[in-house]
Every structure is written in structure tokens, then in C-alpha cells.
C-alpha positions as CSV (number, residue, x, y, z in Angstrom):
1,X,108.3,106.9,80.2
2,X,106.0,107.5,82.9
3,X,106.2,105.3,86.0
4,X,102.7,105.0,86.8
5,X,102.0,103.2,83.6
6,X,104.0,100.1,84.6
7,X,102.1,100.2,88.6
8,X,98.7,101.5,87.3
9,X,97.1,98.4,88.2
10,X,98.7,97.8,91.2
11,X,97.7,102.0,92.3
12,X,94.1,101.2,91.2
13,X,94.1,97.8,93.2
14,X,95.4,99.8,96.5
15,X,92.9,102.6,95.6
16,X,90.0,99.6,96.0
17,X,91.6,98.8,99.2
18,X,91.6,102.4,100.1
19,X,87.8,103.2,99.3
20,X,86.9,99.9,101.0
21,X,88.8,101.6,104.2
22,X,87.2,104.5,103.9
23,X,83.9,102.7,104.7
24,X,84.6,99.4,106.6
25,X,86.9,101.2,110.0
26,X,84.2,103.9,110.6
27,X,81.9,101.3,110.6
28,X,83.9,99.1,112.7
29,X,84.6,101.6,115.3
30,X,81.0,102.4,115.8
31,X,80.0,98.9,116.0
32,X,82.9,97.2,118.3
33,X,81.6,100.7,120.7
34,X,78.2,99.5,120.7
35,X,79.1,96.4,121.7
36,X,81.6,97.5,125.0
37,X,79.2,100.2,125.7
38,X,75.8,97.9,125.7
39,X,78.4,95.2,127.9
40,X,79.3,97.9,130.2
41,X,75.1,99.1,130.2
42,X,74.6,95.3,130.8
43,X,77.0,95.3,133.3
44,X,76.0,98.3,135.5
45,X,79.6,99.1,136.5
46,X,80.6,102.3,136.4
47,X,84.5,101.2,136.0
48,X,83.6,99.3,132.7
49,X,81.4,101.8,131.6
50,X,84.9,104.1,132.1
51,X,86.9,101.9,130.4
52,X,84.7,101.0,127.1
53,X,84.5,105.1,126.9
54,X,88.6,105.4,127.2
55,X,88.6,102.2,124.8
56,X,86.3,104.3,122.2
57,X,88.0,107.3,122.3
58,X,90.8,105.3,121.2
59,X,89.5,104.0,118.4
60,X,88.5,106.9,117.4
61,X,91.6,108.6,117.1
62,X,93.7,105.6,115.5
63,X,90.8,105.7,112.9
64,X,91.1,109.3,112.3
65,X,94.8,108.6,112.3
66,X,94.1,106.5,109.5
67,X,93.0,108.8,107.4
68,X,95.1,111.6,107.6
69,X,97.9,109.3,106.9
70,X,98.3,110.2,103.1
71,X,98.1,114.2,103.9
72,X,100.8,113.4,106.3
73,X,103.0,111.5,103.4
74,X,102.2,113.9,100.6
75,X,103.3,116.8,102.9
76,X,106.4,114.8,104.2
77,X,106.8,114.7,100.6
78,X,106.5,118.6,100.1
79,X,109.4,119.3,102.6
80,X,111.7,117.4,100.8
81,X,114.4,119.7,98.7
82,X,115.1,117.6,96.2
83,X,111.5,116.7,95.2
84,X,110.7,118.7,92.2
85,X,109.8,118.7,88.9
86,X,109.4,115.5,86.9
87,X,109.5,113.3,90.1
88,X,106.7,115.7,91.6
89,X,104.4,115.4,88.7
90,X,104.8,111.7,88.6
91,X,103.8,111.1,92.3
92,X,100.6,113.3,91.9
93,X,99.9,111.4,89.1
94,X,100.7,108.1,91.1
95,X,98.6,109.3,94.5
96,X,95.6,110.5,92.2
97,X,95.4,107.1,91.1
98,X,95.0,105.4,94.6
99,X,92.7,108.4,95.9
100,X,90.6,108.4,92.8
101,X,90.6,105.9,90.8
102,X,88.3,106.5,88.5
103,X,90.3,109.0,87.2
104,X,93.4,106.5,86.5
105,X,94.7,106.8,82.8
């Protein structure tokens, strides 16, 4: 029995989150840096103008963070010995369900 075939529509509900994610934080990001850089414009300090930059930057890189997380799981996943074989083919076929799930059996 596989195990995806009793989660598949929980996998294809997380892959919707996922996709969504994909497209809302970038958006996100850009417009929340709009806003503290136009404040910080508004503002003619050069201190706020610093710190909406610094603020930016960090968004960035937790969004960025965000989406390498799976690579990171799927190669903490790769280290591990004793992951071979059957268990192996069923995670790819689990993780190819959230990542695309169109192609979802």
C-alpha cells in the first residue's frame, strides 16, 4: 500500500498553500519595502532611510529562506543512511505531490 494514497488530499491541499506562497511573500516583501522606503522618502531622514534598507534586506533573505526550505529537507533527507528504497520512492512520490500537484495520482 502506498502511503501517499491515504494523505493525497491532504499533500495536494498543502501543495495549494505552497503555490499560493510562492506568489503572495514576494509580493509582500516588495510592497511592505515600498511602503518603509516611501515613509523614510517622506521622512527625509537619512537614519530611517538606513533602517527601512536594513529592514528590506531582511525580508528578503527570510523570503528566500522560505523557499529553499524544501531543498534543504529533501537533502537532510539524502544524508540519512537508512533512507533507501521503498521509503525513498514513497517520499518523492509524497513531495511531488505538494511541489506539483497537478501531477498527484
Amino acid at each position: 500500500m502506498d502511503y501517499c494514497d491515504g494523505l493525497q488530499s491532504t499533500f495536494i491541499v498543502i501543495g495549494h498553500i505552497v503555490r499560493i506562497a510562492k506568489i503572495l511573500i514576494p509580493i509582500v516583501i516588495i510592497g511592505f519595502g515600498m511602503i518603509d522606503f516611501f515613509k523614510a522618502v517622506i521622512g527625509s531622514k537619512d537614519d530611517e532611510i538606513k533602517k527601512s534598507l536594513k529592514s528590506l534586506i531582511l525580508r528578503c533573505i527570510a523570503g528566500v529562506c522560505i523557499f529553499f526550505l524544501p531543498a534543504v529537507i529533501d537533502l537532510i533527507f539524502g544524508w540519512v543512511d537508512s533512507w533507501n528504497g521503498d521509503y525513498q520512492k514513497q517520499y518523492e512520490d509524497c513531495f511531488k505531490c505538494i511541489w506539483d500537484v497537478g501531477s498527484c495520482k
